[in-house]
N, C-alpha and C positions, 0 to 999 in steps of 0.2 A: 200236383203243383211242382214248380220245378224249386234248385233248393239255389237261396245266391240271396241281397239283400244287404245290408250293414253292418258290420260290427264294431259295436264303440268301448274300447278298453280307457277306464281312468287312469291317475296314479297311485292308487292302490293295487293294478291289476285285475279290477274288478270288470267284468264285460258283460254289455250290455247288446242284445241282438235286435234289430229291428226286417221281419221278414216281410213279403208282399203279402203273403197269408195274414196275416196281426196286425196288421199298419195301415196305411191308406198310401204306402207306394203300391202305385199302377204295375209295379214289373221286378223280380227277384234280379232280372239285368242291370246293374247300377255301372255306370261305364266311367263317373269321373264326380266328383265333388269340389266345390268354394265354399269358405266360407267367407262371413261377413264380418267387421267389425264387431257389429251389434251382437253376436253370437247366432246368427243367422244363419240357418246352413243349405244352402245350394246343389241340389242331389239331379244328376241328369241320369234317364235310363231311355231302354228303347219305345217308351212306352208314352213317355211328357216329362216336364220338367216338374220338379219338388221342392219346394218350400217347409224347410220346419225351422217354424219361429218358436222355441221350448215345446210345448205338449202340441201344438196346433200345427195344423198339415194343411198345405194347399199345393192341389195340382195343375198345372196347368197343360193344354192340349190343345188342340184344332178345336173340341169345342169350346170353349171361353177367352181363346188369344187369338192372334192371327198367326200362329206358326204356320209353318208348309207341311208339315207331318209332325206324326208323336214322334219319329226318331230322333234326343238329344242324344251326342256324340261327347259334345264337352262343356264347359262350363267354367267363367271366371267372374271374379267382383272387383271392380274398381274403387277408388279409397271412396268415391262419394256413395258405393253402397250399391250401383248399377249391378246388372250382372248382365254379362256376356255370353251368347249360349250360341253354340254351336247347332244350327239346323241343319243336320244335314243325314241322307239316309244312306248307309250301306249298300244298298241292292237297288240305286238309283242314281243322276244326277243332281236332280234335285237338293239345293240347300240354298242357305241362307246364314247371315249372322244377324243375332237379334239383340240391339239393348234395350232392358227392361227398367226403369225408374222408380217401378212399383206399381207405377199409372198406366206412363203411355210406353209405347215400344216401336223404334224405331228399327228398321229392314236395311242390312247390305246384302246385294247380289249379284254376282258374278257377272257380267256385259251392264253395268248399271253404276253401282259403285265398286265393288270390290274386281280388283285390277286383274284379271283372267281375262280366255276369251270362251263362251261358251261355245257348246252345252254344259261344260265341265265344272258346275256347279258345287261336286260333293267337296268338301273341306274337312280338314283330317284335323284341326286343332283352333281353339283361340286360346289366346293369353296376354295379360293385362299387365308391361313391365312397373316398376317403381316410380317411372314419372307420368304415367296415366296413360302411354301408348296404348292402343291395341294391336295384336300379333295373330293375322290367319297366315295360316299353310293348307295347301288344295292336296285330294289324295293322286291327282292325277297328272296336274300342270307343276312347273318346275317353280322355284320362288316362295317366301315370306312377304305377303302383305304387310304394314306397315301403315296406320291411322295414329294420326296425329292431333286429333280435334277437328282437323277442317278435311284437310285429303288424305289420301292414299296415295302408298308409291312404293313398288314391287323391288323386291332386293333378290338378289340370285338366280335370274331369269334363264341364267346359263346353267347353272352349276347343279341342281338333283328337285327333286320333289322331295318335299319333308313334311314328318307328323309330329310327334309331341313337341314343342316346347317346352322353354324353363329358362331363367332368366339366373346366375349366381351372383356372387355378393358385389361383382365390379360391374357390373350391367351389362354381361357380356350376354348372348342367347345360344344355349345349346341346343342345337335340333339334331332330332332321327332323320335319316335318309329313309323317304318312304319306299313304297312299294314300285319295283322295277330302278332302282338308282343301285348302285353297285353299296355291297355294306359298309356304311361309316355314320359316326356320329359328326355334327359340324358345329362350332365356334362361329358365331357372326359377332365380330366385337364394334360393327355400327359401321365400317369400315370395307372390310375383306371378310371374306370365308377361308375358316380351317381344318381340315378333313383330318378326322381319326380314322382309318379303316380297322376294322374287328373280321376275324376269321371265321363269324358268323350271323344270323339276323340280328342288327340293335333292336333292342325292347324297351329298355327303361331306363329316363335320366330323374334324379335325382341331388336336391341342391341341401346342403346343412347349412345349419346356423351360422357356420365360419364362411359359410362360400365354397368350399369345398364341392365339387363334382362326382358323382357319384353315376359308372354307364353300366349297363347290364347287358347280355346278350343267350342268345339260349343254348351256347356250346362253352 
């Protein structure tokens, strides 16, 4: 079995493991998590999407959704509880973004809705800011998509391809400079983009309590 899965630390310090061997995740791969209001928790891996509502597990996959593949990439929940999941595969073009209501599940896609031009379907991130936008970034094409309830509308079409998001406490968005953009992390404060350059690959943003920004990189 391979070794990867969840680890959930209280405030006691006490940790709690959840592996694909003992559980009913599909995949030790867990690539990004939401949670819910409800205490809901949102688990995407390369295998389906996961649901754990307290003891109870539900997966969902090509068999019982209409995803385009088991690869989720990423994952977010909007304040009414939606969740946002990133379909999109690694080792393909192929994706999609998907909201889920609980019920029905609605599809954006690349020459369709979501503001690309294909084939370039695979998408590196969503995320859901504090006034209920939605936020894709494509692993390939340049730009932050941008939904608003009714449309779409691409921001940074010049300026890099980006992956992670993160939203801090002024509603500014930090994005990674993806793969093939020269190394920097960017500031879109709704307006302009603001390039950080780093001396080597950006990896991880991170936002605190205060708003405070938080960049990592692997040198």
């Amino acid at each position: 079995r391979g070794d990867g899965g969840i680890g959930v630390v209280d405030r006691t310090d006490l940790w709690t493991t959840y592996a694909d061997w003992e559980t009913p995740l599909p995949s030790p791969y867990v690539l990004d998590l939401a949670f819910a209001g409800s205490g809901v928790v949102w688990i995407a891996t390369d295998q389906g999407l996961v649901k754990k509502d307290g003891e109870a597990w539900t997966v969902y996959t090509t068999a019982n959704a209409p995803l385009l593949h088991d690869s989720i990439l990423s994952v977010d929940v909007d304040a009414a509880g939606h969740v946002w999941v990133n379909n999109s595969s690694p080792q393909t073009t192929i994706g999609a973004i998907f909201e889920f209501d609980g019920t029905t599940w609605r599809k954006f896609q690349v020459g369709q809705q979501l503001p690309w031009t294909l084939p370039w379907g695979s998408l590196s991130d969503v995320k859901v800011d504090h006034s209920g936008h939605v936020w894709v970034a494509n692993q390939v094409l340049n730009g932050v998509a941008e939904y608003n309830g009714v449309s779409w509308t691409l921001h940074g079409a010049t300026v890099d391809r980006f992956g992670r998001i993160e939203e801090d406490g002024a509603g500014n968005l930090w994005l990674r400079a993806g793969v093939g953009g020269f190394d920097a992390f960017y500031k879109f404060d709704h307006f302009s983009f603001t390039s950080y350059p780093e001396p080597d690959t950006p990896t991880a943003i991170g936002i605190d309590d205060d708003g405070a920004v938080f960049l990592g990189n692997w040198s």
